[in-house]
N, C-alpha and C positions, 0 to 999 in steps of 0.2 A: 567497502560496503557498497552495494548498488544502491543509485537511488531510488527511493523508496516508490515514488511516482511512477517512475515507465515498470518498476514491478509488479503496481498495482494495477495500471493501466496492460500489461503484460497480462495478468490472469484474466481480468475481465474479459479480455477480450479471445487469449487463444484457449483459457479453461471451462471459461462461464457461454461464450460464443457473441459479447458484446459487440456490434458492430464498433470499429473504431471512428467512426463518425459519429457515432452517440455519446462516449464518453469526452468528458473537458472537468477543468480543475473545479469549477462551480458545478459541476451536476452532482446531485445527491442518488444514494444507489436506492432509494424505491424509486426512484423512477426509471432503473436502467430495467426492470422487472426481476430485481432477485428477491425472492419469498427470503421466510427466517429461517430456512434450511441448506440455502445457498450461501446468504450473509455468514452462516455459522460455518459453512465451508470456508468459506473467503477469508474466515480470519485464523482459521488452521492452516491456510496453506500458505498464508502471506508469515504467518510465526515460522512454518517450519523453511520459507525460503529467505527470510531475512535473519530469521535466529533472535528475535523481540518476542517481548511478548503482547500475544493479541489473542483478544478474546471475542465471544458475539456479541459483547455489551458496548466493544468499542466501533459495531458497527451496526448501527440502527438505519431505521430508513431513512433518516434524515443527515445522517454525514456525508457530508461532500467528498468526494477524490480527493482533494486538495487538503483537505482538512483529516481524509483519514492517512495519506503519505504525511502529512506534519507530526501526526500522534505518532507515526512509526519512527519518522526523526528524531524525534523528542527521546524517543526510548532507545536508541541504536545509542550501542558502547562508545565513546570518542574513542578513538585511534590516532594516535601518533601521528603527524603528516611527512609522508617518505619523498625526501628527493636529496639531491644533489646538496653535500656537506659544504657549511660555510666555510668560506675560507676565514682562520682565525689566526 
């Protein structure tokens, strides 16, 4: 699963046109200037590129980056962790 962070930080900036020098993990998105028709895109496309669920409610003007990549953590399925079999 990618993480949820440089995903989020990924739309912002190559879907919505955020300079990447405006975004950081404590900035809240009304002030990156996305109205509630952007925010309700933002969280259709971060569901259908992570496969969580996200809605507009879990992105107000007031949630931080940092804080909306955690809620996306929180919600992303555990997976198994793949490597190299112990030897037993």
């Amino acid at each position: 699963m990618p993480d949820s962070y440089a995903v989020v930080l990924d739309v912002l900036t190559h879907t919505f046109g955020v300079p990447t020098t405006e975004v950081s993990p404590h900035r809240e998105l009304g002030t990156l200037e996305l109205d509630s028709l952007a925010r309700a895109e933002l969280a259709l496309i971060l569901k259908e590129r992570l496969g969580v669920m996200c809605s507009d409610q879990d992105v107000p003007p007031g949630v931080t980056v940092e804080a909306l990549a955690g809620l996306l953590d929180a919600r992303a399925p555990c997976r198994p962790r793949t490597g190299p079999a112990e030897a037993g």
